[in-house]
C-alpha positions as CSV (number, residue, x, y, z in Angstrom):
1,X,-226.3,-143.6,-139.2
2,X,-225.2,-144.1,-142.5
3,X,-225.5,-147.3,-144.2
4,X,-222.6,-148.8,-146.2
5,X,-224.3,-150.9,-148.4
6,X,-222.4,-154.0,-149.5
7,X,-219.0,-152.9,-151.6
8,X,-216.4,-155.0,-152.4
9,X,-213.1,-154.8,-153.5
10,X,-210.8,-157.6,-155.6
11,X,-207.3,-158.1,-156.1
12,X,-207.3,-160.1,-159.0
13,X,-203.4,-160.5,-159.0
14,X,-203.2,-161.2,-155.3
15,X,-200.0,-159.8,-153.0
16,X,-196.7,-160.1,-155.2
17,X,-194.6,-163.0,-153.9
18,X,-192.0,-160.7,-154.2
19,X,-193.6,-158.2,-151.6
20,X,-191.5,-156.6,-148.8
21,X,-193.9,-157.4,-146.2
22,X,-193.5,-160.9,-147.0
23,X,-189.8,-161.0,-146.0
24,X,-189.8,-163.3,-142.6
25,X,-193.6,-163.9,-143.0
26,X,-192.6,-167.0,-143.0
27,X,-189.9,-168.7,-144.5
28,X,-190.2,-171.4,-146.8
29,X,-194.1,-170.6,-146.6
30,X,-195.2,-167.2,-147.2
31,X,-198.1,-165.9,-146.1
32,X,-199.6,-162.4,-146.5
33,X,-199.6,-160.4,-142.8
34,X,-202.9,-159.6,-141.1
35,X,-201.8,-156.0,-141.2
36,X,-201.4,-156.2,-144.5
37,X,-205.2,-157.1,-144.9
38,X,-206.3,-154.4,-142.5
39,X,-204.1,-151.8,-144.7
40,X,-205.8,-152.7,-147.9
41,X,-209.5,-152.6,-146.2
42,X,-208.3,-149.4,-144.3
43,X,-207.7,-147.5,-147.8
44,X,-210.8,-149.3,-149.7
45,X,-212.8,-147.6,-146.9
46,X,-210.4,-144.5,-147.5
47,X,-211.5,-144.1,-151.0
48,X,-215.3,-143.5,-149.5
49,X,-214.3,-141.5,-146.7
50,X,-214.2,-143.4,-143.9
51,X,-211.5,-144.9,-141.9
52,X,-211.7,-147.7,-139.1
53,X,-211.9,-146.2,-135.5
54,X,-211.7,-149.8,-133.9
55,X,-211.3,-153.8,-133.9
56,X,-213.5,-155.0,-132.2
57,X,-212.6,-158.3,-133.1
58,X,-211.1,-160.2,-136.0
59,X,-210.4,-164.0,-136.3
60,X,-208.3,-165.3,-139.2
61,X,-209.5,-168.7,-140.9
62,X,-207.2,-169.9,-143.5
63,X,-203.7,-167.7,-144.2
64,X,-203.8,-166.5,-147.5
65,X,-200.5,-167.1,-150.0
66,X,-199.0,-164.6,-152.5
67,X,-200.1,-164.2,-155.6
68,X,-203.6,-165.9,-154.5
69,X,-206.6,-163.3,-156.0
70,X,-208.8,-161.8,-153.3
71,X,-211.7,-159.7,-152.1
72,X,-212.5,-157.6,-149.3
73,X,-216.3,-157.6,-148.5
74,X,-217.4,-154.6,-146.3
75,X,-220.7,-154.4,-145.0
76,X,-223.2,-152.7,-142.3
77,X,-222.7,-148.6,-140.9
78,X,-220.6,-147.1,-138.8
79,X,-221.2,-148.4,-135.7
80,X,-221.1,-151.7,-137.0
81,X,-219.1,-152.7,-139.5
82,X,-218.5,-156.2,-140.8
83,X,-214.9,-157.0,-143.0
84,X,-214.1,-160.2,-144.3
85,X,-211.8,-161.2,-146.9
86,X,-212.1,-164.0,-149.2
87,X,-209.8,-166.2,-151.8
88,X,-212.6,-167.1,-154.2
89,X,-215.1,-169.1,-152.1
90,X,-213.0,-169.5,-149.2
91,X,-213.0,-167.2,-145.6
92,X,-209.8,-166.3,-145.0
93,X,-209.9,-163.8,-142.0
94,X,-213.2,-161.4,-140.9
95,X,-213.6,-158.7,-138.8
96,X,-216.5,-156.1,-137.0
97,X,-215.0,-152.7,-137.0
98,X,-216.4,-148.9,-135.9
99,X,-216.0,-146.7,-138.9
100,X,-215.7,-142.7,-138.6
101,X,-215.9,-140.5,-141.4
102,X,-212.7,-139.2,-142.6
103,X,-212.4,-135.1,-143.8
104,X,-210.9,-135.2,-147.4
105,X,-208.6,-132.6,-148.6
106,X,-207.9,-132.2,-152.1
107,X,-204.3,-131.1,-152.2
């Protein structure tokens, strides 16, 4: 089992308001997309060598606006994974994943 440790990843400029993924995400009020989130947690854990193998669930708390700074906390192994994103000391969304390790090839 391998053991994560605690890392944790910050965004200091948050998403750009001006961010394609924005578009229609909502009008008048935008808000950064849960997929977006995932993406950016998927290629933190991409820089170790892992990649998520499942949701098992994720619950969203507060939406988080553009240019807002962030983190993405990840925690536990690979069986059990905890995520959660925050916007200084508020929970925005969390998450329990299954990790796998990922084969890196240097091009």
């Amino acid at each position: 089992m391998l053991d994560l440790t605690q890392f944790r990843v910050d965004f200091e400029a948050g998403a750009p308001t001006d961010a394609p993924y924005l578009e229609g995400h909502f009008e008048g009020m935008p808000i950064v997309p849960g997929a977006v989130l995932l993406s950016l947690a998927a290629e933190a854990l991409a820089q170790r060598g892992l990649a998520i193998a499942k949701i098992s669930r994720m619950k969203f708390q507060q939406p988080l606006k553009p240019d807002t700074p962030f983190s993405i906390e990840i925690t536990g192994n690979l069986e059990g994974a905890r995520i959660s994103w925050h916007a200084t000391e508020t929970l925005i969304a969390r998450a329990q994943a299954v990790l796998r390790r990922e084969e890196r090839v240097d091009a």
